[in-house]
C-alpha positions in Angstrom: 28.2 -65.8 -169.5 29.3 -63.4 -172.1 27.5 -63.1 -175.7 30.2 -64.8 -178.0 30.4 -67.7 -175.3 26.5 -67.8 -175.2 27.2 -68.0 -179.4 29.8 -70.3 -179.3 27.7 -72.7 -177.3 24.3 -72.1 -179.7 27.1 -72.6 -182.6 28.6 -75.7 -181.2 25.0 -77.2 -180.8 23.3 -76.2 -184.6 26.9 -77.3 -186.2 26.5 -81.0 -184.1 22.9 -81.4 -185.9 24.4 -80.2 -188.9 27.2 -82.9 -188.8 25.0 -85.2 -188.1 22.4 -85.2 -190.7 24.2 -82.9 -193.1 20.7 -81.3 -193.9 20.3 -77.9 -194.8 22.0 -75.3 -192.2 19.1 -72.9 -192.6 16.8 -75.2 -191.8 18.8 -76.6 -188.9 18.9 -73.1 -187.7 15.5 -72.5 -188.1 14.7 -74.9 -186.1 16.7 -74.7 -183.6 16.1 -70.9 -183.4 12.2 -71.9 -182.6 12.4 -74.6 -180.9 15.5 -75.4 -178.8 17.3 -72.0 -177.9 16.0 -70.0 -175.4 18.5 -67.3 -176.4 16.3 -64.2 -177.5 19.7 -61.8 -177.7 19.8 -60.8 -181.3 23.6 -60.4 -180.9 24.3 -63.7 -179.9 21.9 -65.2 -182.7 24.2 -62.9 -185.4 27.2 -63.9 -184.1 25.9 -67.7 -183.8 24.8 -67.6 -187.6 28.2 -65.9 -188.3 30.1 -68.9 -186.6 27.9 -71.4 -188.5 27.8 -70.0 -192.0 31.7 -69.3 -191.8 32.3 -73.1 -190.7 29.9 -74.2 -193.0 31.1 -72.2 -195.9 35.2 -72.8 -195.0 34.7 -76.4 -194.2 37.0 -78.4 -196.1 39.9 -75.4 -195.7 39.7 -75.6 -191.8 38.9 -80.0 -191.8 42.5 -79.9 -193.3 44.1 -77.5 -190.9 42.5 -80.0 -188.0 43.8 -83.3 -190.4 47.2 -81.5 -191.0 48.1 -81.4 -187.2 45.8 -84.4 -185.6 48.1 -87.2 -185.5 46.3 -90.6 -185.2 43.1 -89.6 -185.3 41.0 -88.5 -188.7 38.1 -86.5 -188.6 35.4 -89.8 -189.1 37.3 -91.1 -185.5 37.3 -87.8 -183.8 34.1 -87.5 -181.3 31.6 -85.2 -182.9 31.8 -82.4 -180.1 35.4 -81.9 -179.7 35.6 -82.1 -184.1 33.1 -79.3 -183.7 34.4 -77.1 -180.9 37.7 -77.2 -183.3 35.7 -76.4 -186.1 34.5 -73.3 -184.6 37.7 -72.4 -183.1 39.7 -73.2 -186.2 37.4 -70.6 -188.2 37.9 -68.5 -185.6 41.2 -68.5 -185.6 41.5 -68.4 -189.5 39.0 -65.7 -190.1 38.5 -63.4 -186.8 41.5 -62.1 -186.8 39.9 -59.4 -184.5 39.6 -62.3 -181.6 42.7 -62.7 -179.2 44.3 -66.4 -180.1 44.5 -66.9 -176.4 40.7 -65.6 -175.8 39.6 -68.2 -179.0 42.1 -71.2 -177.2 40.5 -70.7 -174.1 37.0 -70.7 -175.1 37.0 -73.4 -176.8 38.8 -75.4 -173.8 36.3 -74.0 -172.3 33.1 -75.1 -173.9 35.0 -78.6 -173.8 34.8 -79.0 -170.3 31.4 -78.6 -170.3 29.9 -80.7 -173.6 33.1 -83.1 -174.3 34.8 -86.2 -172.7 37.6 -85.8 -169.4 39.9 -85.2 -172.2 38.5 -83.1 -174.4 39.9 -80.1 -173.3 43.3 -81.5 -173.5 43.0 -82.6 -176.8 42.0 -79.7 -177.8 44.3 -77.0 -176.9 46.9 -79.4 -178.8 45.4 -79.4 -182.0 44.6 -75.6 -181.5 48.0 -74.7 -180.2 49.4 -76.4 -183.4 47.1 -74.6 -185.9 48.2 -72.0 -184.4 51.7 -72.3 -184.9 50.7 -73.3 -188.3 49.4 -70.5 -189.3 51.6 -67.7 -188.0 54.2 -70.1 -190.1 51.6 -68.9 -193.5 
């Protein structure tokens, strides 16, 4: 498994807590940093923190994108992992410009299969393949 996967994955995990409780992300990461990760790679933990903090810090920017092209379902009905695996690939695409859409799509389909629902992945290549389109339109 390559590092920004490994990241994505650490990401997908710290931004679920974080959803969930809504307590402080440096904590959340502190924590998780000593007690659940086994992930030592100090490149994956930067580019981890650098997923969180940019979701974190962009959150109500890229919850509209994902609102603006989710038909039927709001963010409260969306199931936590697939809302987050957006979230990251939604920042991704807004702000990593450096990242391949395709290569940002893909991972995120993905890390669906493994941590989401039989239709996860589905679900989200549409709403990613419509941000998408969305923003090229910008």
């Amino acid at each position: 498994m390559g590092r920004r996967r490994k990241a994505r994955e650490e990401a997908l995990k710290i931004l679920f807590e974080y959803d969930s409780t809504h307590d402080d992300i440096d904590e959340i990461m502190k924590c998780f940093w000593e007690n659940l990760s086994t992930t030592k790679d100090r490149k994956v933990r930067e580019y981890t923190k650098e997923l969180v903090k940019g979701v974190v810090n962009n959150l109500e920017l890229i919850d509209k994108s994902i609102e603006k092209v989710s038909k039927n379902w709001n963010l409260q009905r969306m199931f936590r992992v697939d809302k987050n695996i957006l979230r990251i690939a939604v920042y991704e695409l807004m702000f990593k410009k450096e990242t391949p859409v395709p290569v940002v799509i893909d991972e995120a389909v993905e890390i669906a299969k493994l941590y989401g629902t039989d239709t996860s992945p589905k679900f989200i290549n549409g709403i990613l393949d419509s941000i998408n389109k969305n923003l090229r339109k910008e």
